[in-house]
C-alpha positions in Angstrom: 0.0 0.0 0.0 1.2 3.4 -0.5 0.0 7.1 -0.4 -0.6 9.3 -3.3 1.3 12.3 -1.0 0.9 13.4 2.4 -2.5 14.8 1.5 -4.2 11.5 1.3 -2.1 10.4 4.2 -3.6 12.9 6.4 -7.3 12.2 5.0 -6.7 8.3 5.5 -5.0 8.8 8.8 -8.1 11.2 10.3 -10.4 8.7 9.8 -9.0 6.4 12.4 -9.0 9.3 14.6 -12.7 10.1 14.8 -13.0 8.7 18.7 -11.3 12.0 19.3 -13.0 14.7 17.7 -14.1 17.6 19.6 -12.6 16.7 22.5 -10.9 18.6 24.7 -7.2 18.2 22.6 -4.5 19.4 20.5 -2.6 19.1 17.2 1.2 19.1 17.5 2.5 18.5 14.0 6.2 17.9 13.6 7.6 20.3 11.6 7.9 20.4 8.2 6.7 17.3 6.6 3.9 16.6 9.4 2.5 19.5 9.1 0.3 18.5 5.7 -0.7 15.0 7.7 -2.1 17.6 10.4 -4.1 20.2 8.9 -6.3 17.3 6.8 -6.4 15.5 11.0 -7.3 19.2 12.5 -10.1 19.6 9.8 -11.7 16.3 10.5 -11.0 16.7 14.1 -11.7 20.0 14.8 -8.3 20.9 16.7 -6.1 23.7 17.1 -2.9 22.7 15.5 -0.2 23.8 17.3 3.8 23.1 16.0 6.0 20.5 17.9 9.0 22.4 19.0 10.9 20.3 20.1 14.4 18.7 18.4 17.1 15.8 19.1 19.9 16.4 21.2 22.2 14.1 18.8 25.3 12.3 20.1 28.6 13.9 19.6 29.9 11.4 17.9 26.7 11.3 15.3 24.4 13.8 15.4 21.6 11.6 13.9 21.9 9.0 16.9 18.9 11.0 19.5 20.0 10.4 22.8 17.3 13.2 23.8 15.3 15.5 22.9 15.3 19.8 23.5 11.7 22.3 23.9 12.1 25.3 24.8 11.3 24.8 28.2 12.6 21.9 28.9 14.9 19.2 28.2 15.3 15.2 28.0 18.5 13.1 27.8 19.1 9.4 28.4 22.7 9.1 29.8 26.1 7.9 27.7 29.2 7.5 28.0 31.4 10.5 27.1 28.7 12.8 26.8 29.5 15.3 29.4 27.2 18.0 30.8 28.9 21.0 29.1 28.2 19.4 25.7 24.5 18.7 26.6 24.1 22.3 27.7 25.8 23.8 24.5 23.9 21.8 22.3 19.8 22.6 24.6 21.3 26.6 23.7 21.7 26.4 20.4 18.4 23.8 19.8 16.8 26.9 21.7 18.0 29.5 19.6 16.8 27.7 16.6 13.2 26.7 17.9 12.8 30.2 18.9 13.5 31.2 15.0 10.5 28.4 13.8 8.3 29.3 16.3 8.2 33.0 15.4 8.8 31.9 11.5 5.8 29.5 11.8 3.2 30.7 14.4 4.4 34.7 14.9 4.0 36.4 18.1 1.2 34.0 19.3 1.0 32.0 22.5 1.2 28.4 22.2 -2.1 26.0 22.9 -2.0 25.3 26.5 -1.0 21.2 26.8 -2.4 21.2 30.5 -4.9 18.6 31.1 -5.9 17.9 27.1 -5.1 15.3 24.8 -2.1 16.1 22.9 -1.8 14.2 19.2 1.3 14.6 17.7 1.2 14.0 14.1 4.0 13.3 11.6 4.2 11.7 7.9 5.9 8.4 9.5 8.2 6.8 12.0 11.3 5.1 11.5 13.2 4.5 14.8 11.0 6.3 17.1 14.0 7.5 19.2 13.2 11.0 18.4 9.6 11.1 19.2 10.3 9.2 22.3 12.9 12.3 23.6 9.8 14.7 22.1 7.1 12.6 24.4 9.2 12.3 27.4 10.0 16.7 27.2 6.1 17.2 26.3 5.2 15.1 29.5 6.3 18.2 31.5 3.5 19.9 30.4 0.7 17.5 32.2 -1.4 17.0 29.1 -4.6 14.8 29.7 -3.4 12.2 27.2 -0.8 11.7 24.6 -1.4 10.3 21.4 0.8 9.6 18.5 -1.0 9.2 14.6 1.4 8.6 11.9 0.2 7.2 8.5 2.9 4.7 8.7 5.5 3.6 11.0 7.8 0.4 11.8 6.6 -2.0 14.1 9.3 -1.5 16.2 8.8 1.9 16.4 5.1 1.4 17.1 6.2 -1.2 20.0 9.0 1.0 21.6 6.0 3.9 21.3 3.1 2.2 22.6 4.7 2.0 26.2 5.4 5.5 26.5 2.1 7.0 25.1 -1.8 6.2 26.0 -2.8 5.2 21.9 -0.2 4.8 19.1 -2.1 5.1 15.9 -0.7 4.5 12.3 -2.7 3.6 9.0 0.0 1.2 7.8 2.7 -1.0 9.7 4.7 -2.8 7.0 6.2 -6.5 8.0 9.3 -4.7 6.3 9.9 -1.1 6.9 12.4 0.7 4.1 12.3 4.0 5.3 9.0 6.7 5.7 9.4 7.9 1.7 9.1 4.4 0.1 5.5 4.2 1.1 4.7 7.6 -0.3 4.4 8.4 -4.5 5.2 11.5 -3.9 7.9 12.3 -0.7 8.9 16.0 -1.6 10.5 17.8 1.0 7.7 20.4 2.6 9.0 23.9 2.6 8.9 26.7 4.9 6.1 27.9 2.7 3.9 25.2 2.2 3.8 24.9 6.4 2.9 28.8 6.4 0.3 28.0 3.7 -1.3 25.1 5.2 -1.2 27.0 9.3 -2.7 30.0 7.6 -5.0 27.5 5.4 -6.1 25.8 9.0 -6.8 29.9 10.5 -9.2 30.9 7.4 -10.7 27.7 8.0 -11.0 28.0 11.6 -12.4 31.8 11.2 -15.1 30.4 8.8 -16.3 27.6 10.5 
């Protein structure tokens, strides 16, 4: 099975969501290729969509191994070896700096969705590992939302496994037997610009002012 573009993903993916529409809740889509997934899951849902801003803290030795994750409030690291403090803290100040940037970029001078008490539904376009998400859950916890959900259209089964014990509902359209990577199971995996996110936030606004 595979997805015409993240479009479709979203539409497929919001309607295994429907148990939570109109609840008390929020979108969090992960910037930038989530964000299409969530504005077709805020529309059916009837959400705010807010941005995940949050990023991995990457070992120092490879910055794509997450061995945390960064908000800008807060901050998640699972202990290693020969990853001292003063690294950790140089590398949450300069994940700060740049999730300050997106967040005015992205959402202006607004003030973010409360997370208190609501379910939280953090949407992306798929899951590989999962070890990025699972610093991003573990920093968003911090915030006491109600719930915390995760809806992908497609992620690996061992993601979805090392996910489901750190989250109340793990939901994903598709979970291959083998998993090549998020963009194999799209037709059409372009990267998602700093416009198109603007388009589809101010898209979500219009809609949200009409309805």
């Amino acid at each position: 099975m595979y997805f015409k573009d993240r479009t479709e993903a979203g539409q497929m993916l919001a309607a295994r969501l429907k148990k939570y529409k109109g609840i008390p809740g929020v979108i969090l889509a992960v910037p930038r290729g989530g964000v299409p997934v969530a504005f077709e899951v805020a529309k059916e849902l009837g959400l705010p969509i807010e941005m995940v801003l949050t990023k991995k803290i990457g070992h120092p030795l490879n910055k794509e191994y997450a061995i945390g994750a960064a908000s800008l409030s807060d901050y998640f690291v699972i202990p290693h070896e020969n990853v001292d403090d003063a690294y950790i803290s140089q590398e949450v100040d300069k994940i700060r700096h740049k999730l300050k940037e997106q967040y005015v970029k992205f959402m202006g001078d607004r003030e973010p969705e409360s997370l208190t008490g609501k379910t939280v539904i953090i949407v992306d376009d798929g899951i590989a590992t999962g070890n990025t998400l699972l610093g991003t859950v573990r920093v968003l916890r911090k915030a006491d939302p109600g719930k915390i959900v995760i809806a992908v259209p497609v992620a690996s089964a061992d993601a979805v496994d090392k996910l489901s014990y750190e989250v109340d509902d793990v939901v994903a359209v598709i979970i291959p037997e083998e998993f090549y990577g998020v963009g194999a199971f799209y037709k059409d995996f372009e990267q998602v610009s700093d416009e198109e996110v603007l388009y589809y936030l101010d898209k979500w606004r219009k809609l949200k002012d009409t309805g």
